[in-house]
C-alpha positions as CSV (number, residue, x, y, z in Angstrom):
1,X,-17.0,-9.5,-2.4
2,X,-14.2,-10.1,0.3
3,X,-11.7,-8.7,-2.2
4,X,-13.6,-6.2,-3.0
5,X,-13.7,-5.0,1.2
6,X,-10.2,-5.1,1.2
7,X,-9.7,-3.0,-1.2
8,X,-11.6,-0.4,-0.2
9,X,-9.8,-1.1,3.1
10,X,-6.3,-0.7,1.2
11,X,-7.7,2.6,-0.7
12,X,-9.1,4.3,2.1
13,X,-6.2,3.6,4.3
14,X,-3.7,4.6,1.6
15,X,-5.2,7.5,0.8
16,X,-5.9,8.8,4.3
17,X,-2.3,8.2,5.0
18,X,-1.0,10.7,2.0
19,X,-3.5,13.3,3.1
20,X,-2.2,13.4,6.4
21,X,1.6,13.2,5.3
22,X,0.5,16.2,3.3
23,X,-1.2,18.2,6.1
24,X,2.1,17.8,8.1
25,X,3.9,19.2,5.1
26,X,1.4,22.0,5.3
27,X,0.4,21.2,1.6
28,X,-2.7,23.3,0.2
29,X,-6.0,21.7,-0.8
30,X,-4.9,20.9,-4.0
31,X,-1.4,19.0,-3.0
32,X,-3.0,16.9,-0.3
33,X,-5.6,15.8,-2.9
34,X,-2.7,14.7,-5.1
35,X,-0.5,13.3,-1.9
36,X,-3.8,11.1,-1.2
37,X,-4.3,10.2,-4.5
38,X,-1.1,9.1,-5.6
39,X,-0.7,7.2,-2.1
40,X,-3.5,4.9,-2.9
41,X,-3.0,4.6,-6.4
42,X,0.6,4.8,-7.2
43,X,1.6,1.7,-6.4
44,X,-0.7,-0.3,-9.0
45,X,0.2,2.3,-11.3
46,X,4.1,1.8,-11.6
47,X,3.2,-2.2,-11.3
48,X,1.3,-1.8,-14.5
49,X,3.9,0.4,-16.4
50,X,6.6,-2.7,-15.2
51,X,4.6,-6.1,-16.1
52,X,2.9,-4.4,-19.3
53,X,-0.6,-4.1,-18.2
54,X,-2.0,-1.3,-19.9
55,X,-1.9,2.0,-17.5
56,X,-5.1,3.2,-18.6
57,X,-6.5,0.5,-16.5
58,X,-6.3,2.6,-13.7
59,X,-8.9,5.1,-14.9
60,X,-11.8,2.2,-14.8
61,X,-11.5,2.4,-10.8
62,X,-14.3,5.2,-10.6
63,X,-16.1,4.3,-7.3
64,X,-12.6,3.6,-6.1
65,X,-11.8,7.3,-6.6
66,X,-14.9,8.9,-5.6
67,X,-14.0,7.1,-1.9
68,X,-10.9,7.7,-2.1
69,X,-11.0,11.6,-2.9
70,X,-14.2,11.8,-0.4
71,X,-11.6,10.4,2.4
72,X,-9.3,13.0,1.7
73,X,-11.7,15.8,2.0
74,X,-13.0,14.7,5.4
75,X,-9.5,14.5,6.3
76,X,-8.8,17.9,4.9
77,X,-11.8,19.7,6.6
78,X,-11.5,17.9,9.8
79,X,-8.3,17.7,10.3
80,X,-8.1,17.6,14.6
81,X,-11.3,15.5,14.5
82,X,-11.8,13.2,17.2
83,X,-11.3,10.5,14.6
84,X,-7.8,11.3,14.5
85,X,-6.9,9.8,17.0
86,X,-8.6,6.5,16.4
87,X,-6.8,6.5,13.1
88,X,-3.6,7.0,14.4
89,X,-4.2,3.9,16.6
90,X,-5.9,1.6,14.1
91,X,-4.4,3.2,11.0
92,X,-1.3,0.5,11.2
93,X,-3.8,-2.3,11.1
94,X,-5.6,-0.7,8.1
95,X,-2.8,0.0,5.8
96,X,-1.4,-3.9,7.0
97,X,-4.6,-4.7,5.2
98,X,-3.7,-2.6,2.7
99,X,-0.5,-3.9,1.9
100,X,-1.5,-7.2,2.2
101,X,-4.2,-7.0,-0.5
102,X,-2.3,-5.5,-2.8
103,X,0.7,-7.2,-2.7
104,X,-1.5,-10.6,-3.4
105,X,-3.9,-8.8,-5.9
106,X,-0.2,-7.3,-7.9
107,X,1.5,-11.1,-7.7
108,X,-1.3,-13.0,-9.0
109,X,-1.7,-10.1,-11.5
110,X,1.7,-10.4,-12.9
111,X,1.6,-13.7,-12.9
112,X,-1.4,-14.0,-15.3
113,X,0.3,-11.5,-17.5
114,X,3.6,-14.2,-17.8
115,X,6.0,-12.3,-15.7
116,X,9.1,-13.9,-14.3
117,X,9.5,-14.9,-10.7
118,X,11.4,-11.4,-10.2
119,X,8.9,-9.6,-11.9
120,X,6.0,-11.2,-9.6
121,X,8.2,-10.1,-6.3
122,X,8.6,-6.9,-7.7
123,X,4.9,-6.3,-8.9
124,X,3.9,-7.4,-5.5
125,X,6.6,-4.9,-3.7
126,X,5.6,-2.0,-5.6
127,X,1.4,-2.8,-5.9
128,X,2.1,-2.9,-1.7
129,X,4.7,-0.4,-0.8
130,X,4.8,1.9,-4.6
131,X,2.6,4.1,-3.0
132,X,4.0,4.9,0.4
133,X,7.3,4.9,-1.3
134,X,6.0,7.7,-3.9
135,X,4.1,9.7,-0.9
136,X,7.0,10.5,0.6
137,X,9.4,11.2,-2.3
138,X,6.9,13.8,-3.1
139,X,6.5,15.1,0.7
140,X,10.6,15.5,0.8
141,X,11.0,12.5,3.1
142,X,12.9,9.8,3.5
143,X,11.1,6.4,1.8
144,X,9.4,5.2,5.4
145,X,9.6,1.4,3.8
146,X,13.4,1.6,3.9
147,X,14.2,3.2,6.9
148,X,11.6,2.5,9.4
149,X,9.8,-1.4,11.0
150,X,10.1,-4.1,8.2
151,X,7.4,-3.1,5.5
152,X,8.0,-3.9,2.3
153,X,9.5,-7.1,3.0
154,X,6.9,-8.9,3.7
155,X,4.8,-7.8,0.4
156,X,8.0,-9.2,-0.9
157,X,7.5,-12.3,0.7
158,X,4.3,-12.6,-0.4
159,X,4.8,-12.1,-4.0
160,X,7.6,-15.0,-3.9
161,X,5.0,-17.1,-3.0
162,X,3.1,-17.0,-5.8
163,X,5.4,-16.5,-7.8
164,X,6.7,-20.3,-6.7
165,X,2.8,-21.5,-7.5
166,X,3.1,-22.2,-3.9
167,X,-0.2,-20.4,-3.4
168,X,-3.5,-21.7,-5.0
169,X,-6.9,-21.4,-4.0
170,X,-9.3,-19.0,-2.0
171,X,-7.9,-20.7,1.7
172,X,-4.2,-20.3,0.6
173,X,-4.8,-17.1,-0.7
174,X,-6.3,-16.0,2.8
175,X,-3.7,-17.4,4.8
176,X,-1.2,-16.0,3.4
177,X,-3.3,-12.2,3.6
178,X,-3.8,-13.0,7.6
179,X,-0.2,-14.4,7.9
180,X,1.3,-10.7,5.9
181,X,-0.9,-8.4,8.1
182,X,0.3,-10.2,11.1
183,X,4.0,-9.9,10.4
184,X,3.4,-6.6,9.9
185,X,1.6,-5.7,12.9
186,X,4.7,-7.6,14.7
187,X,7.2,-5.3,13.1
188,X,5.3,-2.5,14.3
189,X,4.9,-3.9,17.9
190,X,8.4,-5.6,18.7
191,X,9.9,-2.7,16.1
192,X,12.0,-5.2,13.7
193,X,14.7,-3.7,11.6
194,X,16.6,-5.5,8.8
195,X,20.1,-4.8,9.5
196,X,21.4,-1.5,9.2
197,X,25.1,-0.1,8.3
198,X,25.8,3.3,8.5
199,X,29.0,5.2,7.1
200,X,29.3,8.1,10.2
């Protein structure tokens, strides 16, 4: 059942974040349902295509899309709600969640599937930050997880873990959730970089 919050959590945040990236590209209906979509499912998508799970998978998520696609219209028909601007103060936290979950639910995935250690980090990267990183190629931006506060590190991190079997049981697995969505939320607040090196 927890898992099962946090995914929602991860879905709903994911996908309210594309819809919004989309509004500010001034996307029609029909592009910010696909911006939403593909922000909140992309990720586990391209993790599937890269440890060999069948990619079909992702049509079994039903009650996952109906949210999903119902969080995009509200955000489509109200878009300078009042909830707006609660979102864009907890909407960090949400997604943190978000990346958290689905970097451990992509790890212990690919793990149970046989994948290397560099196949868990990477399922675990791209199940956490695939879909962010596909929202904005398709918006025309710049990937946000390589340019802004440390992001996709940390999914990184977490997948490394388990990878190492370092990670076992319901407590571990919760720590280690809490222990992501709190480095994140410290990137945010003290705004950590990895270093930088620029050509100009």
């Amino acid at each position: 059942m927890t898992w099962d919050v946090l995914n929602i959590i991860g879905t709903l945040a994911f996908a309210i974040s594309g819809a919004i990236v989309a509004m500010e590209e001034d996307f029609d209906i029909f592009g910010v349902m696909i911006l939403g979509f593909t922000t909140a499912f992309g990720g586990g998508t391209v993790r599937n295509l890269l440890i060999g799970i069948p990619v079909d998978l992702i049509w079994t998520q039903g009650n996952l899309f109906i949210l999903a696609f119902s969080a995009i219209l509200v955000v489509f028909l109200f878009p300078n709600h009042w909830w707006i601007h609660y979102w864009n103060r907890w909407g960090i936290f949400f997604d943190a969640i978000g990346l958290a979950a689905f970097a451990i639910q992509g790890a212990f995935m690919a793990v149970e599937s046989g994948a290397s250690l560099a196949g868990v980090i990477v399922a675990a990267t791209m199940t956490g930050a695939g879909g962010g990183m596909i929202r904005d190629l398709f918006a025309g931006r710049k990937p946000m997880i390589f340019r802004d506060e440390i992001y996709a590190l940390w999914a990184a991190l977490g997948g490394l873990l388990i990878g190492l079997g370092m990670i076992e049981g319901a407590w571990m697995t919760g720590s280690l959730l809490a222990a992501i969505v709190v480095l994140r939320m410290l990137s945010v607040t003290y705004k950590w970089h990895l270093p930088k090196s620029s050509l100009t």
